[in-house]
C-alpha positions as CSV (number, residue, x, y, z in Angstrom):
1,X,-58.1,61.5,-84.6
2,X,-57.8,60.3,-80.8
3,X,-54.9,57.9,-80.0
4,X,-57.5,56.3,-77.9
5,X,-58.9,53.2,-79.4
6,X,-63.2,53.4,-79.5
7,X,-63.7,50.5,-81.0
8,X,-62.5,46.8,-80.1
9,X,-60.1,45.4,-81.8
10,X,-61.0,42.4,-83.8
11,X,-57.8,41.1,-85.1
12,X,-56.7,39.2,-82.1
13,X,-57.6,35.6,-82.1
14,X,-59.7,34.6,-79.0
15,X,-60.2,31.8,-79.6
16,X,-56.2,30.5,-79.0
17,X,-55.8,27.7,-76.4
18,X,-51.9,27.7,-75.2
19,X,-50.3,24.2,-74.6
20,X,-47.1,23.6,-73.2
21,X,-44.7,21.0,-75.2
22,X,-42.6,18.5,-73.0
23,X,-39.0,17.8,-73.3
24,X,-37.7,14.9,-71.6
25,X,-34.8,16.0,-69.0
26,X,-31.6,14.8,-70.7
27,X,-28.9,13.7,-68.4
28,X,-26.2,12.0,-70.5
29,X,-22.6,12.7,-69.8
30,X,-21.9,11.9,-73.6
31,X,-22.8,13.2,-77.0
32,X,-25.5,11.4,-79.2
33,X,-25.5,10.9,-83.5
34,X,-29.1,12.8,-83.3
35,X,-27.5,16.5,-82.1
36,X,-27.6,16.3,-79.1
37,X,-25.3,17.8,-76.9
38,X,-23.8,16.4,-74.1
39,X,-24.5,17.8,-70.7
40,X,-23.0,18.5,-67.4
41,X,-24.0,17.3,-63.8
42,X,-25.5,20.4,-62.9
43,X,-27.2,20.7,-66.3
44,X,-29.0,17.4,-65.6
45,X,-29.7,17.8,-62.3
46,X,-31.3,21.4,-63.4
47,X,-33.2,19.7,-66.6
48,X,-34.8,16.7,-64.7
49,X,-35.4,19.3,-61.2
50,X,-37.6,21.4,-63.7
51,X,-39.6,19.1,-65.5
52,X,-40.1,17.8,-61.9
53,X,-41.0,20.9,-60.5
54,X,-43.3,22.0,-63.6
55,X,-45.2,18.8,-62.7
56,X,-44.7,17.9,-66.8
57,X,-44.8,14.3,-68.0
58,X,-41.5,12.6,-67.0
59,X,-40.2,11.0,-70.2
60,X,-36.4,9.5,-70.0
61,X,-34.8,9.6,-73.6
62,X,-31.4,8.4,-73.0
63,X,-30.3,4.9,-72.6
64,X,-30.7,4.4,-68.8
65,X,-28.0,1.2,-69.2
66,X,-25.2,3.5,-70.7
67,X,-26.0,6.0,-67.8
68,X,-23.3,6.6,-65.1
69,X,-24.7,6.3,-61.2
70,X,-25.1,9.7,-60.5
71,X,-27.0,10.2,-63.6
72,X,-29.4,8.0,-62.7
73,X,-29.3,9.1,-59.1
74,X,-30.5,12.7,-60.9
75,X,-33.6,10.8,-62.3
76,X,-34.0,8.5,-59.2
77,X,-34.6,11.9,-56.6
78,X,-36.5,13.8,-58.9
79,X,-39.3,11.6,-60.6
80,X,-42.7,11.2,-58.6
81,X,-43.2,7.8,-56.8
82,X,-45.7,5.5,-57.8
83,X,-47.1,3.5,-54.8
């Protein structure tokens, strides 16, 4: 028997549409009760700059009155402008 495949395979799904989940950039300096780690500057800034970049739905989940100024400087420079 060839190696060569004659016939098309029909086991593979073609009918699949591929979606992309969205996680909101977290920027806080300090833990959470829900898991969640706390991150660094540079983690933040590289979170939100992605989710910026990817052009992905800009959803904040920490508590923006808790956050420290350059955390919400992070958020400030990299979400879109609404005019």
């Amino acid at each position: 028997m060839s190696m060569l495949m004659t016939q098309p395979r029909t086991d593979i799904p073609t009918n699949v549409t591929a979606t992309a989940e969205f996680d909101p950039p977290i920027v806080r300096p300090s833990g959470s009760g829900m898991g969640i780690k706390p991150v660094s500057l540079d983690e933040a800034r590289l979170g939100a700059s992605w989710v910026s970049v990817a052009g992905q739905l800009f959803l904040v989940s920490d508590w923006l009155p808790e956050l420290p100024a350059e955390r919400i400087e992070v958020l400030k420079r990299t979400m879109s402008h609404h005019d």
